[in-house]
C-alpha positions as CSV (number, residue, x, y, z in Angstrom):
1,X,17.7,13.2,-5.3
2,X,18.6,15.7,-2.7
3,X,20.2,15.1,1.2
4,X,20.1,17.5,3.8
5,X,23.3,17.8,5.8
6,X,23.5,19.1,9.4
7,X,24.7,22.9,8.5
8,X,21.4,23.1,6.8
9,X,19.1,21.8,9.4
10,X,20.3,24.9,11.5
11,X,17.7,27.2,9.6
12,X,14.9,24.9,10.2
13,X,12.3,26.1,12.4
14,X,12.4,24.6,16.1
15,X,8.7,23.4,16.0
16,X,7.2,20.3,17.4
17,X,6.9,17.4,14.7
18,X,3.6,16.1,14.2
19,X,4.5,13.4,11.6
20,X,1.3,10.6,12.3
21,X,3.3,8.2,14.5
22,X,5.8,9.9,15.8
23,X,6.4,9.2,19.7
24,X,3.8,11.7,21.6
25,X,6.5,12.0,24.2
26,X,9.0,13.1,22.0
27,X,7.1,15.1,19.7
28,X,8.3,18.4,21.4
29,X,11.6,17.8,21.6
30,X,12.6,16.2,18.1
31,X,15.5,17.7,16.1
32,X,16.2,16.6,12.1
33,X,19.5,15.8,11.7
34,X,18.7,14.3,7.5
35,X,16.7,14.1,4.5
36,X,16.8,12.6,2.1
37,X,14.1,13.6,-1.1
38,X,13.0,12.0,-4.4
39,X,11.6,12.2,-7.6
40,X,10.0,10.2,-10.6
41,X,13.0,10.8,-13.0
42,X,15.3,10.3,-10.5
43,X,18.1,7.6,-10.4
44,X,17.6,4.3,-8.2
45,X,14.5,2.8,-6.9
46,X,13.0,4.8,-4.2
47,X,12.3,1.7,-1.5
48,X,15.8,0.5,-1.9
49,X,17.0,4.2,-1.2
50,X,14.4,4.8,2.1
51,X,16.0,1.7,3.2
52,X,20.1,2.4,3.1
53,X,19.3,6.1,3.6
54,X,17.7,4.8,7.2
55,X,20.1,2.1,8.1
56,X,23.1,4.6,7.3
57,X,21.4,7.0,9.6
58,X,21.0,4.7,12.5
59,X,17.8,3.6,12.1
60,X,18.3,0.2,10.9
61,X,15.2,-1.2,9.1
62,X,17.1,-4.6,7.2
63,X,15.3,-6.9,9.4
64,X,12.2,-5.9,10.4
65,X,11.5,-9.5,12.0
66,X,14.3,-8.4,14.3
67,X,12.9,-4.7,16.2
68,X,15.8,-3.0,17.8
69,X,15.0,-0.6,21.1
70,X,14.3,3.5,21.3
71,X,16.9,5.2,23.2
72,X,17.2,8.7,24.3
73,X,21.0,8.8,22.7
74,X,20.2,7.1,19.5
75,X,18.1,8.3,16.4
76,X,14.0,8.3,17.8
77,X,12.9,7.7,14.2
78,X,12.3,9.0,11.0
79,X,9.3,10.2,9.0
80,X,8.6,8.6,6.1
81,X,6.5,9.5,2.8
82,X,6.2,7.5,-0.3
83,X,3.8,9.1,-3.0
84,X,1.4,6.7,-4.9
85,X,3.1,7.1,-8.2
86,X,6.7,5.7,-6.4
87,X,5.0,3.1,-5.0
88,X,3.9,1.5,-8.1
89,X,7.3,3.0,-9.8
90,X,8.9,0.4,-7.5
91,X,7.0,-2.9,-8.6
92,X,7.1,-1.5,-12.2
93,X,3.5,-0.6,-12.9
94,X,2.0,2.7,-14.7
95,X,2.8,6.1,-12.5
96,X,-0.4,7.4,-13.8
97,X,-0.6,11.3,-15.3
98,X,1.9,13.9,-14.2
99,X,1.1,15.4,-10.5
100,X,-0.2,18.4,-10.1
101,X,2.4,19.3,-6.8
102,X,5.5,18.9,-8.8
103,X,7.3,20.5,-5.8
104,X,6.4,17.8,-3.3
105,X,8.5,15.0,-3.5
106,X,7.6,11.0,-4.1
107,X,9.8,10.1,-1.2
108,X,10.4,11.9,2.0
109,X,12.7,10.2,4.7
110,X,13.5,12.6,7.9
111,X,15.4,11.3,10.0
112,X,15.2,13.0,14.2
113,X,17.3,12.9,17.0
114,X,16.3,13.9,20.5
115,X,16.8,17.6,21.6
116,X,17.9,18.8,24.7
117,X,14.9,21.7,24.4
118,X,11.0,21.4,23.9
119,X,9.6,23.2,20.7
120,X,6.9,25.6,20.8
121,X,4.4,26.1,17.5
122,X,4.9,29.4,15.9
123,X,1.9,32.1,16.1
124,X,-1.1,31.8,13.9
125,X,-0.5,33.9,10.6
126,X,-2.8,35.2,8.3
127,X,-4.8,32.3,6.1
128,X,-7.3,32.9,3.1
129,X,-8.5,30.0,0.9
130,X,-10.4,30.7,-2.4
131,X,-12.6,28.6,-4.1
132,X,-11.7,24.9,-5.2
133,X,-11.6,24.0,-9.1
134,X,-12.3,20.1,-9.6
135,X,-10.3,18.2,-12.0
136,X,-12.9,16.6,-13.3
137,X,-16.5,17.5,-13.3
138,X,-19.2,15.4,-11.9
139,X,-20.2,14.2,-15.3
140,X,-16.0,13.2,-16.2
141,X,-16.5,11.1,-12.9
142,X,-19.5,9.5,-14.0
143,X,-18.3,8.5,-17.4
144,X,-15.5,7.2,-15.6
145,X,-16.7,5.0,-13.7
146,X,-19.0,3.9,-16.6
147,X,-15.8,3.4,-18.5
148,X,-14.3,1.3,-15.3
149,X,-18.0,-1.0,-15.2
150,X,-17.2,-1.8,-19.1
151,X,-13.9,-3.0,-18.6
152,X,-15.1,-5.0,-15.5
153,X,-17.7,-6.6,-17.8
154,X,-15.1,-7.3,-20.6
155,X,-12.8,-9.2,-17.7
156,X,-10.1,-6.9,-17.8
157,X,-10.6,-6.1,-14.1
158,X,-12.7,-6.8,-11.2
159,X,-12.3,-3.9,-9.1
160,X,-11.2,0.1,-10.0
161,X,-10.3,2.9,-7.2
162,X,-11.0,6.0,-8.9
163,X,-9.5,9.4,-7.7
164,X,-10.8,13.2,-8.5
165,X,-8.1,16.0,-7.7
166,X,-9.4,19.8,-6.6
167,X,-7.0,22.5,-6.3
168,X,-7.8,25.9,-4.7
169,X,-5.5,29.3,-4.3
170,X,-4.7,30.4,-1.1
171,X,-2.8,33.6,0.6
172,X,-1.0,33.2,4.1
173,X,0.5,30.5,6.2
174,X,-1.0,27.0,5.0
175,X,0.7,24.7,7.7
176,X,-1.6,25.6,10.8
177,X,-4.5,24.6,8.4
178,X,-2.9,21.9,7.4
179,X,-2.1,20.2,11.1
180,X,-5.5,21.0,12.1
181,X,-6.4,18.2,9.8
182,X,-4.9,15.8,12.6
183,X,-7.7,17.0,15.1
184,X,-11.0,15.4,12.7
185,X,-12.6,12.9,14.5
186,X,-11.3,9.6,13.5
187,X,-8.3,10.7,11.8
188,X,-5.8,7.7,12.8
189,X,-2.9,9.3,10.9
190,X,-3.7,13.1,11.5
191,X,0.0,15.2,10.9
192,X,1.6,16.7,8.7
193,X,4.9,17.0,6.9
194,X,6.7,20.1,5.5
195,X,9.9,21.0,3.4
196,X,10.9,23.5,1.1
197,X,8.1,25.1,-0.8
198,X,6.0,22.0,0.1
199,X,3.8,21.0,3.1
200,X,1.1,18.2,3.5
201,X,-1.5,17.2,5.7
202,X,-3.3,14.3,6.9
203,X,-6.1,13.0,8.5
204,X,-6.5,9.1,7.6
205,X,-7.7,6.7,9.2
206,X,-6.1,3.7,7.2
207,X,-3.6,1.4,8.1
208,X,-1.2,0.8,5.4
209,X,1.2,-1.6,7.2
210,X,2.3,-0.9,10.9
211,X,4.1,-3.4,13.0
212,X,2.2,-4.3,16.4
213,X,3.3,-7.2,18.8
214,X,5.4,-8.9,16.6
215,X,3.5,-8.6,13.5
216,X,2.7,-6.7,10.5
217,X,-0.6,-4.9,10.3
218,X,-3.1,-4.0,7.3
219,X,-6.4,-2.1,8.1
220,X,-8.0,-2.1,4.4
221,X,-11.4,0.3,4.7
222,X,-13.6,-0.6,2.1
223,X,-17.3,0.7,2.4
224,X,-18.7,4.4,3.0
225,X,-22.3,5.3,4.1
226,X,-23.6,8.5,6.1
227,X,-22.9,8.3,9.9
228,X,-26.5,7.8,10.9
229,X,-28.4,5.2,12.0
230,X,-29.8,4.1,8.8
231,X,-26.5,4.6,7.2
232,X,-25.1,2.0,9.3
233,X,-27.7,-0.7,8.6
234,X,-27.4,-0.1,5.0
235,X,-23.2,0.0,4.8
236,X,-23.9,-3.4,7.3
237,X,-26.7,-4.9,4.1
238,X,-25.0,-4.3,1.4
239,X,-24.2,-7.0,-0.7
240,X,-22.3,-4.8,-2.8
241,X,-19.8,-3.0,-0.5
242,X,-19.2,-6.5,1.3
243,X,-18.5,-7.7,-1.9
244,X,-16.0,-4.7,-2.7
245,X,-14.5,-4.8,1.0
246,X,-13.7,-8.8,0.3
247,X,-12.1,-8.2,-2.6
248,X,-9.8,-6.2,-0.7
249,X,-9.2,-7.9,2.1
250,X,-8.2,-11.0,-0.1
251,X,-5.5,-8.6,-2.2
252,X,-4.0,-7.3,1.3
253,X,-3.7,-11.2,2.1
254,X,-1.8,-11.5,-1.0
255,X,0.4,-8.5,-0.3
256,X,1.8,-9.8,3.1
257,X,1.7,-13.1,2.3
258,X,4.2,-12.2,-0.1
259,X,6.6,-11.0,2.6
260,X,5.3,-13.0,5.9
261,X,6.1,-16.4,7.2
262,X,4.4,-19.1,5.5
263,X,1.1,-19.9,6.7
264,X,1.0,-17.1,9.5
265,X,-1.3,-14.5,7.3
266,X,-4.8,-14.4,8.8
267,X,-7.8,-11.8,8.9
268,X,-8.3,-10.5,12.6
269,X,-11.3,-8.7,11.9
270,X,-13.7,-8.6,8.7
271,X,-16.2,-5.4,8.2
272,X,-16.4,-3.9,11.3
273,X,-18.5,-0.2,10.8
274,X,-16.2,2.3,12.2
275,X,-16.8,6.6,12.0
276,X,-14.7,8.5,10.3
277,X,-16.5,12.3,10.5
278,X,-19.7,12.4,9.7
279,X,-19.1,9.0,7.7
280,X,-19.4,4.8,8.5
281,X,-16.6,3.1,6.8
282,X,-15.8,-0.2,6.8
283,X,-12.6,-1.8,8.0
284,X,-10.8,-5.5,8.4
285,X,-7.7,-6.1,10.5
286,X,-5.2,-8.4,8.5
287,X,-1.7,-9.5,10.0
288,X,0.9,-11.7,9.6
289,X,4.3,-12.9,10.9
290,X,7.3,-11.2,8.5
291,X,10.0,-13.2,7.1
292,X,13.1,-13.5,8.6
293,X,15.4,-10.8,7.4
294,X,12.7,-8.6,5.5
295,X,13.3,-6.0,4.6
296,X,12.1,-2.2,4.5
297,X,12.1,-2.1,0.8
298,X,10.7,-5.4,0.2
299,X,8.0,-4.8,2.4
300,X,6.9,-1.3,0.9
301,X,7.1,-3.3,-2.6
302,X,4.8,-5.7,-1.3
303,X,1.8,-3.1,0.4
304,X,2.3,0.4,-1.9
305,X,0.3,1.5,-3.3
306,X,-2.0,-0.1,-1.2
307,X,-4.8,-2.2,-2.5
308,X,-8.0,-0.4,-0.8
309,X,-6.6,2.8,-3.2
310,X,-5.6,0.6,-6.6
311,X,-8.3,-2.5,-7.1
312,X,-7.8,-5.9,-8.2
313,X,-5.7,-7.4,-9.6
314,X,-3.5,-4.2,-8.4
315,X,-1.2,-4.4,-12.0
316,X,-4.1,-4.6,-13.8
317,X,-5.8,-1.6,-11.7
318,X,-2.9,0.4,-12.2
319,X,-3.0,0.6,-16.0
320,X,-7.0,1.4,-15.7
321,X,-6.4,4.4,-13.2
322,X,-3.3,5.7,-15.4
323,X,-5.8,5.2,-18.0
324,X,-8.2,7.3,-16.7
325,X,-7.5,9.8,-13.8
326,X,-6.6,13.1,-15.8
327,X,-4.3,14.5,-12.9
328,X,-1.8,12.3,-10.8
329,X,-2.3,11.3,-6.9
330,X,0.2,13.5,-5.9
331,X,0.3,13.5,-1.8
332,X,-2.6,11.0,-1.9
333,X,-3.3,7.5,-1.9
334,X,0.6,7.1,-1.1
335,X,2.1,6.2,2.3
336,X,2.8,8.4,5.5
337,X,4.2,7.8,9.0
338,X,6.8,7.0,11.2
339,X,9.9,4.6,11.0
340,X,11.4,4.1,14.4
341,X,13.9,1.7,15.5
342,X,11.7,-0.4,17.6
343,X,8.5,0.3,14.9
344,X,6.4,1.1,11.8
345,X,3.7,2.7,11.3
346,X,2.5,3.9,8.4
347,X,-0.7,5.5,7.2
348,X,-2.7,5.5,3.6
349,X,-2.5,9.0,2.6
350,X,-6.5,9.2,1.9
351,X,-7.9,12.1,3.8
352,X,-4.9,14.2,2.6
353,X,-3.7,17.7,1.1
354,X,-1.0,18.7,0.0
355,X,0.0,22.7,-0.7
356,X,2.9,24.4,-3.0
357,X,3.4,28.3,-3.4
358,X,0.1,29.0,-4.3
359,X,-1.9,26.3,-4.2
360,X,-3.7,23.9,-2.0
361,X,-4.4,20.4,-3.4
362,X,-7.0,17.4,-2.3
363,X,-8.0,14.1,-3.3
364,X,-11.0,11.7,-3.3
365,X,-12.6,8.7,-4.8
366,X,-13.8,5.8,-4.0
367,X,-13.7,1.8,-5.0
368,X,-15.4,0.9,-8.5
369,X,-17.4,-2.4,-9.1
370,X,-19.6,-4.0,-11.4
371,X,-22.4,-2.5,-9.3
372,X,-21.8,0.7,-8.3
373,X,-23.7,3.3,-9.6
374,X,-21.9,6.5,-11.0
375,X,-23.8,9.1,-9.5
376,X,-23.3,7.6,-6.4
377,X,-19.9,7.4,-6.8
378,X,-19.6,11.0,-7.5
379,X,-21.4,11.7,-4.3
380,X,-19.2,9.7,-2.2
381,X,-16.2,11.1,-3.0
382,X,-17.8,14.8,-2.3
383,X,-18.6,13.4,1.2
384,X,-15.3,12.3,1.9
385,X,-13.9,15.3,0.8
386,X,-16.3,18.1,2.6
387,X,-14.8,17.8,5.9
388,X,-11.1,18.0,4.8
389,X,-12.4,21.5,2.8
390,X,-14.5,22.9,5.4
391,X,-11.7,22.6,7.7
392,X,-9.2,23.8,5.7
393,X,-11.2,27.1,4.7
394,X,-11.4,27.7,8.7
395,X,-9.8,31.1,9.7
């Protein structure tokens, strides 16, 4: 576990943050003043650390049911990332295989104050990507998901979120490239996040849990098809990704339900087609009331990882994806975003890469059922993943 004091946030460079849900009028003017970093290995659960680390910073996150105000003389908020493999570290299920970005943290909490300066970015430096190198190939992924179908079949499960890893070497800069992600169309969560010999980018458009009005917010997304006409009338058909979206929906309802007021869980929206690139996804809005007096660590126990990225029943999930995925999640399928004194809002790390000193990393899958069909499945995640490397391999 390592903290950040204020004579080392001196040598930081004065850029503007773009952590997905940081205040857009603050952005420029944002100063760190803490961090506080993680690892699987380390001591203490990493939910239960986010949330002292926060409160004894100023941002007090013990009572979520109870929002407090933004000032311009207080803390404006913190960023906030929680890797996959914490998230189910914290309710006690399997981590899954080591992760390939050892130098990137399982939790992140930065915690910014206001600045009496704007930031500018620094110049564009030089940036080469080579070629990716899958984790798997396409016929690993197929037998996968064969392998996830005959455990469905023998009751073990019902639903599977498989996740394929690429990694390719780069020479330059790779944080421009990596906070371009934030301008893809549809890219909720577009930002990144940097520290030492680590940087990520994002470019989800997932809800993982956000407060709004009074409430606390899932926006599961269940359901990919190509963004044409046709695609859309087949994404709205199918029996099967309905099916795998319900599923879903009903395990988020579960989740909050678990940390909300009793009876005040209810769907807001169910399946509506939304674009996301050159893709239709489908999405559900679930909310609820939260308890009195929940917590920050409660809460994250209750949504990470979140279900749209694990299946159903999430423990039992869990053990198939350890099971199975031959390199961990890393930066993806984890949590990202903003924890202000007044809010929440964090995103599902889909979408997302992740670079060390050499390397840039990305992830993809996709939800596994009794009737999905492997090559299909294989082809899905490609499609989700083309636009993040296209992008990234821009000069």
């Amino acid at each position: 576990m390592r903290r950040n004091g204020p004579d080392g946030v001196e040598a930081l460079p004065h850029v503007p943050v773009a952590v997905p849900g940081a205040p857009p009028a603050c952005r420029s003017r944002l100063v760190e003043t803490a961090r506080l970093q993680w690892r699987l290995g380390d001591d203490g659960d990493p939910t239960d650390l986010a949330q002292r680390f926060l409160t004894a910073h100023g941002v007090d996150v013990d009572d979520l049911s109870r929002p407090g105000r933004h000032t311009a003389d207080g803390p404006c908020g913190a960023a906030l990332f929680l890797s996959a493999a914490a998230g189910a570290y914290a309710v006690g299920a399997p981590t899954g295989a080591p992760t390939p970005v050892p130098a990137l943290p399982d939790l992140v909490v930065v915690v910014y104050h206001h600045g009496d300066r704007p930031h500018r970015p620094p110049p564009p430096a030089g940036w080469r990507l080579g070629d990716w190198r899958d984790s798997w190939t396409p016929d690993a992924h197929a037998a996968a998901v064969e392998s996830v179908r005959a455990a469905i079949a023998r009751g073990d499960v019902y639903q599977v979120n498989l996740v394929g890893h690429a990694a390719a070497d780069y020479t330059g800069d790779p944080r421009p490239a990596l906070r371009r992600l934030a301008a893809l169309p549809g890219a909720r969560y577009g930002g990144a996040l940097t520290g030492p010999g680590w940087a990520l980018g994002c470019a989800s458009p997932e809800t993982l849990v956000a407060t709004e009005h009074g409430r606390l917010v899932t926006r599961p997304i269940k359901g990919t098809r190509a963004a044409t006409a046709a695609g859309r009338r087949d994404l709205l058909a199918s029996a099967k990704e309905r099916a795998e979206h319900i599923m879903i929906v009903d395990l988020e309802r579960n989740d909050l339900a678990r940390v909300a007021r009793t009876g005040s869980v209810r769907v807001d929206e169910l399946f509506a087609v939304r674009r996301w690139c050159d893709l239709w996804q489908a999405e559900s809005t679930v909310s609820a009331a939260p308890a009195d007096g929940l917590g920050l660590a409660d809460l994250l126990r209750a949504v990470c990882p979140g279900g749209s990225v694990t299946g159903a029943p999430k423990h039992a999930a869990l053990a198939q994806v350890a099971a199975r995925e031959p390199v961990g999640r890393g930066a993806g399928m984890g949590a990202l975003g903003w924890v202000g004194p007044d809010r929440l809002d964090l995103g599902l790390t889909i979408r997302t890469a992740a670079a060390d000193a050499h390397r840039l990393h990305l992830w993809a899958g996709g939800g596994i059922t009794w009737d999905s069909d492997p090559a299909a499945e294989v082809a899905e995640a490609a499609a989700k993943a083309a636009p993040i490397r296209a992008l990234l391999a821009a000069g």
